[in-house]
C-alpha positions as CSV (number, residue, x, y, z in Angstrom):
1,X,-9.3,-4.6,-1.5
2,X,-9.3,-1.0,-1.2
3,X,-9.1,2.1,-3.3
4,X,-8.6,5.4,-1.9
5,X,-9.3,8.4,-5.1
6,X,-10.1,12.1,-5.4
7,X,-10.6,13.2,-8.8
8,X,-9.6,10.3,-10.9
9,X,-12.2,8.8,-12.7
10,X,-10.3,7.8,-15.2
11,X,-7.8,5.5,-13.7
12,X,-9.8,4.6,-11.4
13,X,-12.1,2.5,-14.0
14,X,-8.8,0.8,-14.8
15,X,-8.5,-0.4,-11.3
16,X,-12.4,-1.5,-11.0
17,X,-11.9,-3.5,-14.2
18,X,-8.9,-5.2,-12.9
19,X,-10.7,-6.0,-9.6
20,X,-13.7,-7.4,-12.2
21,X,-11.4,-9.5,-13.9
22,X,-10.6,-11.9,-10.6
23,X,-12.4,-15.5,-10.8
24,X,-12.1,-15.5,-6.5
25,X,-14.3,-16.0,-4.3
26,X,-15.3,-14.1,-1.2
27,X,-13.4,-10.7,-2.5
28,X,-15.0,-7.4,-1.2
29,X,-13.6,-3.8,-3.2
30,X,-14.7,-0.5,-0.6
31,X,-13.5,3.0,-2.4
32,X,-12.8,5.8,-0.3
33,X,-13.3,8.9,-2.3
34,X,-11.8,12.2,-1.2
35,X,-15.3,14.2,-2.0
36,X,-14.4,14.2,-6.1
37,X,-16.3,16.5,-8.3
38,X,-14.7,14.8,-11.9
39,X,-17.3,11.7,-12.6
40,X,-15.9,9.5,-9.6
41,X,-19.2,9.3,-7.7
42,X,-21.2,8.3,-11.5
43,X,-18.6,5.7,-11.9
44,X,-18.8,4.4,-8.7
45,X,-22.9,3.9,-8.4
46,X,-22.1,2.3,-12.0
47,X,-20.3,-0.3,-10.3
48,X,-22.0,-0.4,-7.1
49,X,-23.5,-4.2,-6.5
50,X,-21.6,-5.5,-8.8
51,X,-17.5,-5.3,-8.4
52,X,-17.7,-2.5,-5.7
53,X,-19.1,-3.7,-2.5
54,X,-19.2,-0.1,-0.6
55,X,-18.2,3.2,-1.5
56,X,-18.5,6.8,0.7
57,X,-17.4,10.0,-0.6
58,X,-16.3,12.8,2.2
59,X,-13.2,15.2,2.4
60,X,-10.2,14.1,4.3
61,X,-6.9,15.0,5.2
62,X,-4.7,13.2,2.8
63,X,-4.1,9.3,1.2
64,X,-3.2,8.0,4.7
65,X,-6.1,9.4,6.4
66,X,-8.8,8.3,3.6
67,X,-6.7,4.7,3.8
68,X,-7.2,4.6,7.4
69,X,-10.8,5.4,7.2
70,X,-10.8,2.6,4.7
71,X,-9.2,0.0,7.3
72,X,-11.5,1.2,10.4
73,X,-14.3,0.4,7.6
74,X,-13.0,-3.4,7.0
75,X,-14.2,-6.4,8.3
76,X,-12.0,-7.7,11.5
77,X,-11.3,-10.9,9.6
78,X,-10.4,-9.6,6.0
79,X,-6.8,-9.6,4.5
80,X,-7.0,-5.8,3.2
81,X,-5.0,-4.4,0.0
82,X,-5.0,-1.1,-0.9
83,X,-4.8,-0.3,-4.8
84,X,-4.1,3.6,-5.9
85,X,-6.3,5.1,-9.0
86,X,-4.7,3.1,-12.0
87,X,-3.0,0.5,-10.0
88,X,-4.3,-2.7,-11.4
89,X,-4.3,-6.4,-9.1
90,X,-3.4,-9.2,-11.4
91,X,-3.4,-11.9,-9.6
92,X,-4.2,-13.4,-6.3
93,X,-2.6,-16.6,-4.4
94,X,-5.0,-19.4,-5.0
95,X,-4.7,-21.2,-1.9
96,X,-5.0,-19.7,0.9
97,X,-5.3,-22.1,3.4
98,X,-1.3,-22.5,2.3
99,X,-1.2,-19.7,4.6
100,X,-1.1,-18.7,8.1
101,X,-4.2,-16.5,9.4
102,X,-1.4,-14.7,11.0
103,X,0.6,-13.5,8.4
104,X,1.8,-10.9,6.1
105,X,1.2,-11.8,2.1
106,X,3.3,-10.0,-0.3
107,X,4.4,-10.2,-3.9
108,X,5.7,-8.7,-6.5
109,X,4.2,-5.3,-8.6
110,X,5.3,-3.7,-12.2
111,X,6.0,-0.2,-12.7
112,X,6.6,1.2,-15.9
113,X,7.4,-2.2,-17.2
114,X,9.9,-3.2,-14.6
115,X,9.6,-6.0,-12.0
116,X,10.4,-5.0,-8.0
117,X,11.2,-8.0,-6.5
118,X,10.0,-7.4,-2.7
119,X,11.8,-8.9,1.0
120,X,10.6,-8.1,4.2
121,X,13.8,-9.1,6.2
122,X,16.7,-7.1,7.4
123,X,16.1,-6.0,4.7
124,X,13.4,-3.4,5.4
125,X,15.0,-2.6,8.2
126,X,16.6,0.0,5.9
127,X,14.5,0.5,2.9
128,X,10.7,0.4,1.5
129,X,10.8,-3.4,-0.1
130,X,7.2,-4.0,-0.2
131,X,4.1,-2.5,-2.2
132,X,0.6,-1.7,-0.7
133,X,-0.7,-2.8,-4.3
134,X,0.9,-6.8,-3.5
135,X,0.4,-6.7,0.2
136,X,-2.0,-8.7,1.9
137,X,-2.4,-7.8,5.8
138,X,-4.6,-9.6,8.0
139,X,-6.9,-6.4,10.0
140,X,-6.6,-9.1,13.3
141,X,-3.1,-7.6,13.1
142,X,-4.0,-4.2,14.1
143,X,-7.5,-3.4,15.0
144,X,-7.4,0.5,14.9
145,X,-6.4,2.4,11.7
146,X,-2.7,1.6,11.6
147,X,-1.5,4.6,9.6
148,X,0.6,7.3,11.1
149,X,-0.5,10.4,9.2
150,X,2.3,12.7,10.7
151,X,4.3,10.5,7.6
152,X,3.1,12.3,4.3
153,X,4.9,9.8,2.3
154,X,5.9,6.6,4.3
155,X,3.2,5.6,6.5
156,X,2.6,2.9,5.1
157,X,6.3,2.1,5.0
158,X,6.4,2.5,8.4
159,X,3.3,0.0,9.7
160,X,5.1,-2.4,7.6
161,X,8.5,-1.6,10.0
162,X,6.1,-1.8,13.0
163,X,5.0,-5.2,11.9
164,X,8.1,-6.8,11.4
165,X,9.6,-5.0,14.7
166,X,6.3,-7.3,16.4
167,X,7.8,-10.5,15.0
168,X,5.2,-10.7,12.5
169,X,5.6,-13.5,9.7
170,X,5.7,-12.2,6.2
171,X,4.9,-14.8,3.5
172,X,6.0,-14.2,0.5
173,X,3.1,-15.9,-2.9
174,X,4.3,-16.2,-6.5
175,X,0.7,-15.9,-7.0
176,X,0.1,-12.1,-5.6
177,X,1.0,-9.9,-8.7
178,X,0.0,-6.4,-9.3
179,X,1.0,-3.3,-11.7
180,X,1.6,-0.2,-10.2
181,X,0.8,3.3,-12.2
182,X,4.1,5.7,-12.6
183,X,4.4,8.9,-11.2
184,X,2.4,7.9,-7.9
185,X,3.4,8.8,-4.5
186,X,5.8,5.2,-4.1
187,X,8.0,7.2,-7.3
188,X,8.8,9.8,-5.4
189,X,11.2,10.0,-2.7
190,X,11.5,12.2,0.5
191,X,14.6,10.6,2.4
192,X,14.6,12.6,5.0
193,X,11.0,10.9,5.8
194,X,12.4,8.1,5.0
195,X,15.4,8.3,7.6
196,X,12.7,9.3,10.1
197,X,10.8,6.2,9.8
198,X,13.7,3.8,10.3
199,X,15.2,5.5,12.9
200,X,11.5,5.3,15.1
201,X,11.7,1.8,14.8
202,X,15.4,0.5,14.4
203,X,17.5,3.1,15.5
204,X,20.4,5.4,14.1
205,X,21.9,1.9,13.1
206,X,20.1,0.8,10.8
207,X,20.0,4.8,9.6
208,X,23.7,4.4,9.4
209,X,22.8,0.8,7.0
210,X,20.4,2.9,5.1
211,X,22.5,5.5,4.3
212,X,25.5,3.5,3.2
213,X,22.9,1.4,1.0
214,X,21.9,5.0,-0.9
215,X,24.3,6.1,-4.0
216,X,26.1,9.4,-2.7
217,X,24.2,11.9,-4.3
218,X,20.7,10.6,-2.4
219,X,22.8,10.1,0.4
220,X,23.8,14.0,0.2
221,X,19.9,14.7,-0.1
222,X,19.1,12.5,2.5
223,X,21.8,14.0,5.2
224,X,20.7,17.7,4.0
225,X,17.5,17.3,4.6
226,X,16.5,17.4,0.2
227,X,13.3,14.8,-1.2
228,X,13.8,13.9,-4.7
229,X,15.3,10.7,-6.6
């Protein structure tokens, strides 16, 4: 599990205590902290040894870049979830061995009291159906950092597109749960991004499918250039 935070001490305790509340074995929590000046570094030697495994604190250039340095810091053989500042994990799948070492875990998260229920086929070809904060992905997958930090919004979207353009199997477990903070970065949109991320890896096809699947006034936004919801 990860956490990547800059000045959020607060929610960020929320997160920890979720992580404490897991009766599973073999779990390792790494925070990468943006070089926070609010309490962050006092909460985190707090919980250093005991639910956080490793910590460093440095500026960076943004949630994708502190999330890659967050990957490159990973073992090679862990499954890695990344949980914002106030995202909380609720539950992980209890077997594991029901799974392949090869694939991609996801489940369903809660934001603002509603349930997303993910997919990850054709699916998200043309939209952002899965959350980092129920997302298990094997490091073996990709090595080196896999977050495309020319995306301010949808890198993470897009590895997720690169992985299933690989063939990758995505598994989906009852047992993954997690509750997502409102007002993050996943609530706001930016479709021209968004349109720029599927058309990398699918082509203006599945553009075409995205834009059909967007209520006309987003499309409007989306084909003008506009972010918002």
């Amino acid at each position: 599990m990860i956490s990547v935070v800059y000045n959020d001490a607060a929610n960020l305790e929320a997160t920890i205590a979720s992580i404490a509340a897991l009766d599973y074995p073999h779990l390792e929590y790494r925070v990468v902290d943006g070089g926070s000046t609010d309490g962050t570094i006092e909460l985190l030697r707090r919980y250093e040894n005991n639910v956080v495994t490793a910590w460093s604190s440095e500026t960076d250039n943004g949630i994708y870049d502190a999330m890659n340095k967050g990957w490159h810091a990973s073992r090679d053989d862990s499954l890695i979830l990344f949980l914002g500042a106030g995202d909380r994990l609720i539950s992980l799948p209890q077997n594991m061995a029901h799974f392949h070492p090869q694939e991609v875990i996801f489940g369903q998260v809660v934001i603002g009291g509603r349930c997303f229920h993910p997919s990850a086929d054709w699916r998200l070809k043309c939209g952002n159906t899965l959350h980092h904060q129920a997302l298990l992905v094997p490091k073996a997958l990709h090595r080196d950092p896999p977050f495309d930090t020319g995306f301010r919004m949808y890198a993470d979207f897009d590895f997720n597109q690169r992985l299933l353009k690989r063939g990758v199997a995505f598994a989906y477990a009852d047992g993954l749960r997690a509750s997502a903070l409102p007002g993050g970065l996943s609530s706001r949109k930016d479709y021209r991004e968004m349109i720029r991320v599927i058309a990398s890896n699918f082509g203006l096809g599945w553009v075409l499918m995205a834009l059909l699947s967007l209520p006309l006034n987003r499309m409007i936004r989306a084909f003008s250039g506009g972010a918002g919801s």
